[in-house]
BADREN-907172 format. One line per field, with one value per residue (C-alpha): residue in one letter; x, y, z. Coordinates in Angstrom, 1 decimal. Each point is the difference from the previous one (the first is absolute). Layout:
<atoms>
code: c(a, ...) .
xx: c(X, ...) .
yy: c(Y, ...) .
zz: c(Z, ...) .
</atoms>
This chain:
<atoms>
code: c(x, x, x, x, x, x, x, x, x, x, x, x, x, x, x, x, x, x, x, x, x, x, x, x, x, x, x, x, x, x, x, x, x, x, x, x, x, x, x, x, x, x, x, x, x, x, x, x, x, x, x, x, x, x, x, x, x, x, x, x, x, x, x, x, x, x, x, x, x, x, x, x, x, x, x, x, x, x, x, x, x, x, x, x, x, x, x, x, x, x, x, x, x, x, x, x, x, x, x, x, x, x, x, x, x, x, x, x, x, x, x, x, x, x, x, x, x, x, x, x, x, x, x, x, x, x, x, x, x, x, x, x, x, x, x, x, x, x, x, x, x, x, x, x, x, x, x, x, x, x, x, x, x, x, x, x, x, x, x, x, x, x, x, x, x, x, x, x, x, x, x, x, x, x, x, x, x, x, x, x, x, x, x, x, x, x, x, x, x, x, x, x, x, x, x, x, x, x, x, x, x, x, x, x, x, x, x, x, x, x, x, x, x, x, x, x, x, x, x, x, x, x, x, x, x, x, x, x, x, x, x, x, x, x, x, x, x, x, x, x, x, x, x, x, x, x, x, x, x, x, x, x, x, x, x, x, x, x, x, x, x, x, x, x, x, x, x, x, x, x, x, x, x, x, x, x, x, x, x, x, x, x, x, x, x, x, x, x, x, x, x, x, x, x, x, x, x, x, x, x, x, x, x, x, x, x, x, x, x, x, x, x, x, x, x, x, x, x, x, x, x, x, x, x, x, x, x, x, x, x, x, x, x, x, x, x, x, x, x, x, x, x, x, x, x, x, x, x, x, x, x, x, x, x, x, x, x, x, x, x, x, x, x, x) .
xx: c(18.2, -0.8, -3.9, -1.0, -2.8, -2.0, 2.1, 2.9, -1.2, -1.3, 3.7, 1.8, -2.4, -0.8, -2.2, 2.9, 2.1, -3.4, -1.0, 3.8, -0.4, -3.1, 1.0, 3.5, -2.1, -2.2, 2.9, 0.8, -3.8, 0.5, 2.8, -2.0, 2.2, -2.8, -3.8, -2.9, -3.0, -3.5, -1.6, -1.6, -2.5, -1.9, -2.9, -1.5, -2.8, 0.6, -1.6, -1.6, -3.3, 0.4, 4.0, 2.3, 3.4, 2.6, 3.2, 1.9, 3.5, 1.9, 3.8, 2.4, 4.0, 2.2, 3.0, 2.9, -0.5, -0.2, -3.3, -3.1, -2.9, -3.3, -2.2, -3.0, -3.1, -2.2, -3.3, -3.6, -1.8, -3.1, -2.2, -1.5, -3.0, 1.5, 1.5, 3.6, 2.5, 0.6, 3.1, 1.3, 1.9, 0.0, -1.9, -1.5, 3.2, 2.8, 0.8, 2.3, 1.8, 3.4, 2.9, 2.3, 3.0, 2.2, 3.3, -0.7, 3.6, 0.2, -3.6, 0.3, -1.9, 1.4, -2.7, -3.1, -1.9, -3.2, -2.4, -1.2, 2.6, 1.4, -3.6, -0.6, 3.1, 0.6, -4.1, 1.1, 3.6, -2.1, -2.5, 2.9, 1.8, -3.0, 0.8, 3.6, -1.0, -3.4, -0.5, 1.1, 3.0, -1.5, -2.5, -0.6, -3.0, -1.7, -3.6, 0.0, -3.3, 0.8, 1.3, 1.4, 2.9, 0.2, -0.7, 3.3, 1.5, -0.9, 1.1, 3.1, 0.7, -1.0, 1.7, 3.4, -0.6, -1.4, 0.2, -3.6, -0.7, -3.7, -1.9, -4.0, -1.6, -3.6, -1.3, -3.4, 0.8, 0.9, 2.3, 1.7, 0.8, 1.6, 1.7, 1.6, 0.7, 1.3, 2.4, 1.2, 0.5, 2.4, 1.6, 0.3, 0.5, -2.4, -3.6, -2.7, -3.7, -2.4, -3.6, -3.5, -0.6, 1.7, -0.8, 2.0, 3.4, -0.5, -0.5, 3.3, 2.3, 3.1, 0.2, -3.1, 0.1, -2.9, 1.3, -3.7, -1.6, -3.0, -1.8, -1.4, 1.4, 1.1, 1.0, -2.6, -0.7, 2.5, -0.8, 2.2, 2.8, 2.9, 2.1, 3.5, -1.4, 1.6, -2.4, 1.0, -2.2, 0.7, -3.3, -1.2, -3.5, 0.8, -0.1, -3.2, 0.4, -0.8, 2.7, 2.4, -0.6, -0.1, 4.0, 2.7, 2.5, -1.1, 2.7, -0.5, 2.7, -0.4, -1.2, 0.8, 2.6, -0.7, 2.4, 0.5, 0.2, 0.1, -3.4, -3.1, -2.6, -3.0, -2.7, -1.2, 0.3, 2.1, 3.3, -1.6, -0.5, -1.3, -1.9, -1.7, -3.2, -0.7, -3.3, -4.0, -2.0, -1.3, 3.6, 1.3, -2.9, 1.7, 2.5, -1.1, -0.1, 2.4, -1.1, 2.1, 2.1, -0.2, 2.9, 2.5, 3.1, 2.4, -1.4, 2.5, 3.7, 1.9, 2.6, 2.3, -0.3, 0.4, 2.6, 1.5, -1.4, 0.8, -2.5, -3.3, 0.9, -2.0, 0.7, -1.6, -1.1, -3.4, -0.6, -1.7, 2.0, -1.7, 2.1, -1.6, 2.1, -1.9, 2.3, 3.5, -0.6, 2.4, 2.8, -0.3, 0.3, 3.1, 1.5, -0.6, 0.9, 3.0, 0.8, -1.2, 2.0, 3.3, 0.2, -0.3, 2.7, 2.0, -0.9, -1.1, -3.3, -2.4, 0.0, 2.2, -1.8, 1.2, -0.4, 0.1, -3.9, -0.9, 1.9, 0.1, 1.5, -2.9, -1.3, -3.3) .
yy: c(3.2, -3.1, -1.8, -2.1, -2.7, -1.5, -3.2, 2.1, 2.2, -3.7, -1.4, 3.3, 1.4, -2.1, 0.8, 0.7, 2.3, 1.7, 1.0, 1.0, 2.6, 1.3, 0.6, 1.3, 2.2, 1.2, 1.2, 2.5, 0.9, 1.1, 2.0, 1.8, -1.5, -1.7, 0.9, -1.9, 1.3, -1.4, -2.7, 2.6, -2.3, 1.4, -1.4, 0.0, -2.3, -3.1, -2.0, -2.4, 1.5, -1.4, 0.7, 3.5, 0.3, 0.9, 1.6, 0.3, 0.8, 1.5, 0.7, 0.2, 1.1, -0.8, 2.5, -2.0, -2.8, 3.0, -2.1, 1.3, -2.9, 0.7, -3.2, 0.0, -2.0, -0.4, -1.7, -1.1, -0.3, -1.8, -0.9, -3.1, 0.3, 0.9, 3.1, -1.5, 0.6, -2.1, 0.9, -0.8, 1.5, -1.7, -2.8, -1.6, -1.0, 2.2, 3.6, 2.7, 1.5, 1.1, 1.9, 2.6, 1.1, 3.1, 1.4, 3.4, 0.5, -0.1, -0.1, -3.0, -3.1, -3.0, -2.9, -1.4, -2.2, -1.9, 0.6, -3.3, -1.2, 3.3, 0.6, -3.0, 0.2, 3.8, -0.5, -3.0, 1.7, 3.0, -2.3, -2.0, 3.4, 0.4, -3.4, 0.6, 2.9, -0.7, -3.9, -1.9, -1.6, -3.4, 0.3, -3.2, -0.7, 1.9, 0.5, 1.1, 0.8, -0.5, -2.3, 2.0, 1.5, 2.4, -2.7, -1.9, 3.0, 1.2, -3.5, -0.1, 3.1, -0.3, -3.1, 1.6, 1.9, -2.4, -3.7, -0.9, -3.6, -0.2, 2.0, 0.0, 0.7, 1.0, 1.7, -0.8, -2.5, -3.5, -1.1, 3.2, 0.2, -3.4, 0.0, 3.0, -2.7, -2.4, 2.4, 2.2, -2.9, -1.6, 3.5, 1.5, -3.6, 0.9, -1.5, 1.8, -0.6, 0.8, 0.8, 0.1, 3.9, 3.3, -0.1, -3.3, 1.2, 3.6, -1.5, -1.0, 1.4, 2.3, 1.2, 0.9, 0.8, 1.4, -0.7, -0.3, 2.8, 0.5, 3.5, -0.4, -1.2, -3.9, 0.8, 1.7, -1.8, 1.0, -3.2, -2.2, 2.8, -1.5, 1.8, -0.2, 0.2, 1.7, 1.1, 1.1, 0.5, 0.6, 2.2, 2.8, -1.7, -3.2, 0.5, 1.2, 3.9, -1.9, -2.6, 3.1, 2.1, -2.9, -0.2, 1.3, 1.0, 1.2, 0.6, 1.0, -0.5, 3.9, 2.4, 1.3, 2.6, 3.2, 2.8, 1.9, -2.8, 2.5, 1.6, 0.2, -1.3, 2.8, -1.0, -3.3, -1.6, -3.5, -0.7, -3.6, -1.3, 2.3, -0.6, 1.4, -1.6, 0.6, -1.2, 1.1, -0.6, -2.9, -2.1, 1.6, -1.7, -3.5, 1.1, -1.8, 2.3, -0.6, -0.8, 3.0, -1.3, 1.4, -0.3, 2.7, -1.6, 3.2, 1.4, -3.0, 0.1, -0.9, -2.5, 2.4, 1.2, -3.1, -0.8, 3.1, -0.5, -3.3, 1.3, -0.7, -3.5, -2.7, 0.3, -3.1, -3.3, 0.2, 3.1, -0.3, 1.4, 1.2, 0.8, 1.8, -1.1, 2.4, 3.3, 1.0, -2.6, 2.4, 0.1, -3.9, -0.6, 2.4, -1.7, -3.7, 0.9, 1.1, -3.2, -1.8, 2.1, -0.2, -3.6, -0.2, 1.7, -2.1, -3.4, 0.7, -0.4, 1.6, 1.1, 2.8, 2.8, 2.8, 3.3, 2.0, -0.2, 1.4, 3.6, 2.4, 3.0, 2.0, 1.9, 0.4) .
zz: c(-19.1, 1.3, 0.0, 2.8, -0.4, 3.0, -0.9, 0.5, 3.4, 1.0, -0.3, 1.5, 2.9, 3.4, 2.8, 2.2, -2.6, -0.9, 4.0, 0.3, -2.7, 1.2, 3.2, -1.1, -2.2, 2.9, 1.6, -3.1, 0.4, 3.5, -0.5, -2.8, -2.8, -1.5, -1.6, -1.2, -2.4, 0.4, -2.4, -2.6, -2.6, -3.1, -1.6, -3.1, -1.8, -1.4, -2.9, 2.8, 1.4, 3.8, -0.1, 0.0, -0.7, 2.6, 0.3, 3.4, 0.2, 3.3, 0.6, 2.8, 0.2, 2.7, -0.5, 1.9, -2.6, -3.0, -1.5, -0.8, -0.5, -2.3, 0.0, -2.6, -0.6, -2.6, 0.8, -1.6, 3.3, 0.4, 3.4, 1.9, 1.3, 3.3, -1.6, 0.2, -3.0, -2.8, -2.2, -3.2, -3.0, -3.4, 1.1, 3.4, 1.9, -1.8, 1.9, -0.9, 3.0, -0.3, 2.1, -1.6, 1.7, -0.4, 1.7, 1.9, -0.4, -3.8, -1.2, -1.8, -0.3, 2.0, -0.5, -0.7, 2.4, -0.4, 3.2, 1.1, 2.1, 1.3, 1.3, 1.7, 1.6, 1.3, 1.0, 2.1, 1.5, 1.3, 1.7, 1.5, 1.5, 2.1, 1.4, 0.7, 1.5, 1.7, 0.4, 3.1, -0.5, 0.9, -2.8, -1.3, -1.0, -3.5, -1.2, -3.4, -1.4, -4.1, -1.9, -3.3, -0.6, 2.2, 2.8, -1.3, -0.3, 3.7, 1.6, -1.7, 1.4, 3.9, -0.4, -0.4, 2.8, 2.8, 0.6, -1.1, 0.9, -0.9, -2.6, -0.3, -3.1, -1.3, -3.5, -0.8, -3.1, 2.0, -2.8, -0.4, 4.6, -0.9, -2.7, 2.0, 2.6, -1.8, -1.7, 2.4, 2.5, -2.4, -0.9, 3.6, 2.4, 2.2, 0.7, -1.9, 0.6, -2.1, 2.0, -0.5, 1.2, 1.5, 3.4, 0.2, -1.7, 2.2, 3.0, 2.3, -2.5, 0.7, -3.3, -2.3, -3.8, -1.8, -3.8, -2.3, -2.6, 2.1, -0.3, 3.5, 3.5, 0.6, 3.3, 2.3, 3.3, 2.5, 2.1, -2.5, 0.9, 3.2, 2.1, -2.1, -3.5, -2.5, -3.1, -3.4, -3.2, -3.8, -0.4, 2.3, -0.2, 1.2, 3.7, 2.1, 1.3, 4.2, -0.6, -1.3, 2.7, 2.8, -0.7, 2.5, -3.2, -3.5, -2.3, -4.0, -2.4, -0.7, -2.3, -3.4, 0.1, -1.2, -2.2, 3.4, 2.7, 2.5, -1.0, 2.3, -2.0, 0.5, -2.8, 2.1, -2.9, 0.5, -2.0, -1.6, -3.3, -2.6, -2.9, -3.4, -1.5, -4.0, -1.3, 0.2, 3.5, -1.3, -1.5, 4.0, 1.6, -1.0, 2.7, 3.5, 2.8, 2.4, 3.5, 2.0, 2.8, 3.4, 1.5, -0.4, 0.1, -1.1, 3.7, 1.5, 0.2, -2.8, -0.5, -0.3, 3.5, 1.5, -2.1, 1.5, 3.8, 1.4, 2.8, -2.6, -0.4, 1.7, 3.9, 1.2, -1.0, 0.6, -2.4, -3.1, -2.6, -3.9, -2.7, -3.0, -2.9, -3.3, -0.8, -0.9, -3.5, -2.5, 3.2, 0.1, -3.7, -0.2, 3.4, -1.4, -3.6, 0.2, 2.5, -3.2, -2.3, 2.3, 0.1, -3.7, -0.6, 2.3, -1.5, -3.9, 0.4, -2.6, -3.6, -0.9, -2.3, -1.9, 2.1, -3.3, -0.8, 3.4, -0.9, -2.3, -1.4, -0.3, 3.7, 1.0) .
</atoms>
């Protein structure tokens, strides 16, 4: 077996290698070679009274590449006022999140991944296939609406797919928009400005990214919206239900699969994250109430289909284009993991352990 760290997935994956595999990937999924399960998360009480403990795992298998992916979580979770998330494990600014991978062709266990890295990245190379595919080729001009991770993460990524010459910035911390300026501008070559609201970085750009942890729209005005824009999020709350719907083309990365993907799903119930909830009424109550979105993005076509159906890409340049990058996550961990896992073995990366203490001679 061999374990990855983030240094390691850092030093081995790229943007451009990462949105190759995804895509390459995508094609297995729409021959029906490949599966995804939904993000399933238990929780239990912890020993702090305004916090709960988490556990989310979800897993995906792509059968051409014979590799099955299981990524897993373990989370104290705690909330801002706002009701966003706060994690930790351990202590404030350590987390435990970690990939396991197995061969479908001998059962085995091939590697061991931490999940920082991988997630940024297979987040980022979904939201830059729906630029390939749905942004004007002359896009040059980004608003990203962010300034984490994810927001380095997503500009990276667009920025391997179209020749961005001017990025705009805005998060709500004026140190943290420019410190993303300064940074990425150095990283990237191109001119990043940091500015002093949304409607400003919306507002005459081709390509919009919505990249925050907000639990309520950033986006809602349809004014700030041109002809030619294309929008993409990292949330399904982070866009306004009229902007959504004023769009010529909505595409969503696509649904969890499910045992029988050929199965009519009767119940009305929607294939989407699941979840169990130990504790009294009163340690549950600590839980915020999420604010239900709206906008029901599984009703759209999927990327899938215009993967499939050149027909259902952008036909003009003055349509405004949405791509709805939340779905598919145990499909792009597997698709991006074994990328990781391949090139490894190439060049030597990692740390070789013993397979023996994974098996056993005793069955279940």
């Amino acid at each position: 077996m061999i374990y990855l760290s983030n240094d390691d997935i850092a030093r081995l994956l790229t943007p451009e290698n990462c949105i190759e595999a995804l895509e390459d990937a995508f094609e297995h999924l729409a021959n029906g070679r490949a599966i995804s399960r939904p993000r399933t998360d238990v929780w239990v009480p912890c020993d702090r009274p305004d916090g709960y403990y988490r556990w989310g795992s979800m897993e995906g298998a792509i059968e051409p590449l014979g590799i099955f992916a299981t990524r897993m979580k373990s989370d104290i979770v705690t909330w801002t006022p706002q009701g966003t998330d706060e994690l930790h494990c351990g202590a404030p600014g350590t987390f435990s999140g970690f990939l396991m991978l197995f061969s479908t062709r001998t059962g085995e266990p091939l590697a061991i991944m931490n999940d920082g890295i991988l997630h940024h990245l297979r987040v980022a190379a979904g939201a830059a296939l729906g630029v390939k595919y749905l942004a004007r080729q002359d896009a040059k001009v980004i608003g990203i609406l962010g300034s984490g991770g994810m927001a380095r993460s997503y500009l990276s990524a667009i920025c391997a797919i179209r020749g961005i010459s001017r990025v705009k910035v805005y998060s709500p911390t004026r140190s943290n928009r420019e410190a993303f300026a300064g940074e990425m501008s150095e990283k990237l070559g191109v001119v990043v400005d940091a500015l002093d609201n949304p409607e400003s970085v919306v507002r005459n750009s081709d390509i919009v990214a919505t990249c925050t942890d907000s639990g309520t729209p950033v986006v809602t005005n349809k004014a700030w919206i041109g002809e030619g824009m294309h929008l993409t999020n990292l949330s399904a709350k982070e866009w306004g239900l009229d902007v959504v719907r004023s769009c010529d083309v909505v595409v969503q990365i696509g649904e969890e699969t499910s045992r029988d993907q050929n199965r009519t799903e009767s119940s009305g119930r929607e294939r989407n994250w699941a979840a169990w909830v130990l504790g009294r009424p009163d340690e549950i109550a600590r839980i915020p109430k999420r604010t239900v979105n709206n906008i029901d993005f599984m009703s759209y076509p999927s990327f899938v289909d215009v993967f499939q159906d050149p027909g259902r890409y952008r036909t003009g340049p003055g349509q405004i284009t949405f791509f709805h990058n939340l779905g598919l996550l145990g499909f792009q961990f597997a698709a991006t993991a074994a990328k990781a896992l391949d090139l490894a073995k190439q060049s030597g990366a990692g740390m070789q352990i013993p397979t023996d203490p994974f098996l056993q001679n005793i069955r279940d």
